[in-house]
N, C-alpha and C positions, 0 to 999 in steps of 0.2 A: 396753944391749941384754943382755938375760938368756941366759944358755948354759943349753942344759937336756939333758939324758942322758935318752935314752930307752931300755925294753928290751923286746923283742919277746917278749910270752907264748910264741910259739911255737917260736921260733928257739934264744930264748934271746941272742939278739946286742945289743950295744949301740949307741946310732947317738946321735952329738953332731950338734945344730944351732943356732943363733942366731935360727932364726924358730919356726912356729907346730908341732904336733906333724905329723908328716909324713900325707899320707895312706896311703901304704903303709910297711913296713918295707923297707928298698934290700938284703936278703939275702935272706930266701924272698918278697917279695911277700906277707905277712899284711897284710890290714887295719889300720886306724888303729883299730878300737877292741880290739885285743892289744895296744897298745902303751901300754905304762903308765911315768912320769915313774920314774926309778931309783930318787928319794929315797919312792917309794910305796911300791914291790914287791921284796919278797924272794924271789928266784927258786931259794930253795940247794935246795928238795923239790922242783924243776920235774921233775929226772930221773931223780930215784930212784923209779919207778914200778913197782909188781907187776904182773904181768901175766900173766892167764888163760892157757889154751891157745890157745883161737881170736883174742884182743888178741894177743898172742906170732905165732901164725902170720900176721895179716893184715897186723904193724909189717915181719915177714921178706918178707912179700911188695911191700909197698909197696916198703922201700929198694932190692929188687930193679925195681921199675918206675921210681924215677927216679935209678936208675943207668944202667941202659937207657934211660932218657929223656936224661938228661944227656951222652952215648956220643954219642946220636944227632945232639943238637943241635953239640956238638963236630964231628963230622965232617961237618955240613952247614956248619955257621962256616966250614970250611975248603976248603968244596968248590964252595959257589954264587960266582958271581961278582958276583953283583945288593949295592951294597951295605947295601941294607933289609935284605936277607937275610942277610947278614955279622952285621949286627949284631943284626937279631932271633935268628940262634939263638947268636949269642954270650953273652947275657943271658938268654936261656933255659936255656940250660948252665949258668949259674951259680947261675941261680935253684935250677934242678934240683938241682943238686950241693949245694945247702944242703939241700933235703929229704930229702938222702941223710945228708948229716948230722945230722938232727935223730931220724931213725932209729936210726942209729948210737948217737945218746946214749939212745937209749930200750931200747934191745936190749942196751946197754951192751958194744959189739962198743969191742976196741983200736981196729981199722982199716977202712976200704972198702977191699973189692977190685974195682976199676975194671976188669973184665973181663967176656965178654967184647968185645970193641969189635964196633959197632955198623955196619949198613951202612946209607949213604945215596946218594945222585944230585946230579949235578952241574946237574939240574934242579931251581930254584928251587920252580916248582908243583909240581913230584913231591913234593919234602921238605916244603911247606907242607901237601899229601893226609897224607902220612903222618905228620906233626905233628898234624893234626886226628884221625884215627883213634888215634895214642895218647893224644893227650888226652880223648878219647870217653870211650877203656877206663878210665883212670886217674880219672875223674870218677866213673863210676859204679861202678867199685870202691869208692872211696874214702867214696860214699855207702853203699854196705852196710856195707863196712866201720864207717862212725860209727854206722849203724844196731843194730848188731852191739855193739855197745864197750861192755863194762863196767868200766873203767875211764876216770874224766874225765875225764883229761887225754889219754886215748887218742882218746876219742872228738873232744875241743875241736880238737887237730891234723890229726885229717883230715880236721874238717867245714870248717877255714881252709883245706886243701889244696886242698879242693873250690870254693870262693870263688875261691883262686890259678889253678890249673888251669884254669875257666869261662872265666878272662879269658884264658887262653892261648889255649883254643879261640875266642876272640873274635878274637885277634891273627891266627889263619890264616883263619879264616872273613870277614874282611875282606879281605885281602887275596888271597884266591882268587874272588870277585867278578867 
């Protein structure tokens, strides 16, 4: 059985498996076709990116929306009692919080400031409303934003976000039915 090291164009994470290349990456949620075999892809330029004014303010505004996004789904993990809901925004948050990071490396910031926190309900369908409504806003930021991007790798991040993101809004949009 062959081991094979995968690395996520977007993330930049690496993910070991013994079977077939995965369909998504298990940290931000990118597509299976970002994910390129390690012995391919040299990812050392992924981060070192220039950045326009308006690529520069739309990467500061993103990490600000899914840090606020990740806030959110954290305090809903800890607030619904349903446990679909536990754990869909427990994975949410996490997803989220890797977009914060992959910001992070592109703004070349030291650190996130995880502030400030987020408010949510102790209502399962309240927090799924307001899961879909920032995932609305975040999608179609995220579309101008790529529309906007002159930079490529600016642009390939947040047209993935946008793919990632659609399926979130899938996730509450089923189960608000």
């Amino acid at each position: 059985m062959a081991v094979t090291v995968w690395v996520c164009k977007i993330c930049g994470e690496a993910y070991i498996t013994t079977t077939d290349k995965p369909a998504r990456c298990p940290f931000c949620g990118a597509y299976e076709k970002y994910l390129i075999d390690s012995k391919d892809y040299d990812d050392t330029g992924d981060w070192d990116v220039e950045l326009n004014e308006t690529d520069k303010a739309n990467a500061e505004k993103a990490i600000g929306v899914e840090i606020s996004n990740a806030l959110f789904y954290k305090c809903s993990a800890k607030k619904v009692k349903e446990i679909d809901g536990i754990k869909l925004f427990k994975i949410l948050a996490k997803v989220e919080s890797e977009h914060a990071a992959v910001w992070k490396k592109i703004l070349k910031l030291d650190k996130i400031k995880w502030e400030p926190a987020e408010n949510c309900e102790i209502d399962y369908k309240a927090d799924l409303k307001d899961s879909h409504a920032r995932e609305e806003r975040a999608i179609k930021f995220y579309g101008e934003a790529a529309a906007a991007a002159e930079n490529p790798r600016v642009k390939e991040i947040f047209q993935a976000f946008v793919e990632v993101e659609t399926d979130h809004l899938k996730l509450s949009e089923e189960r608000l039915k």
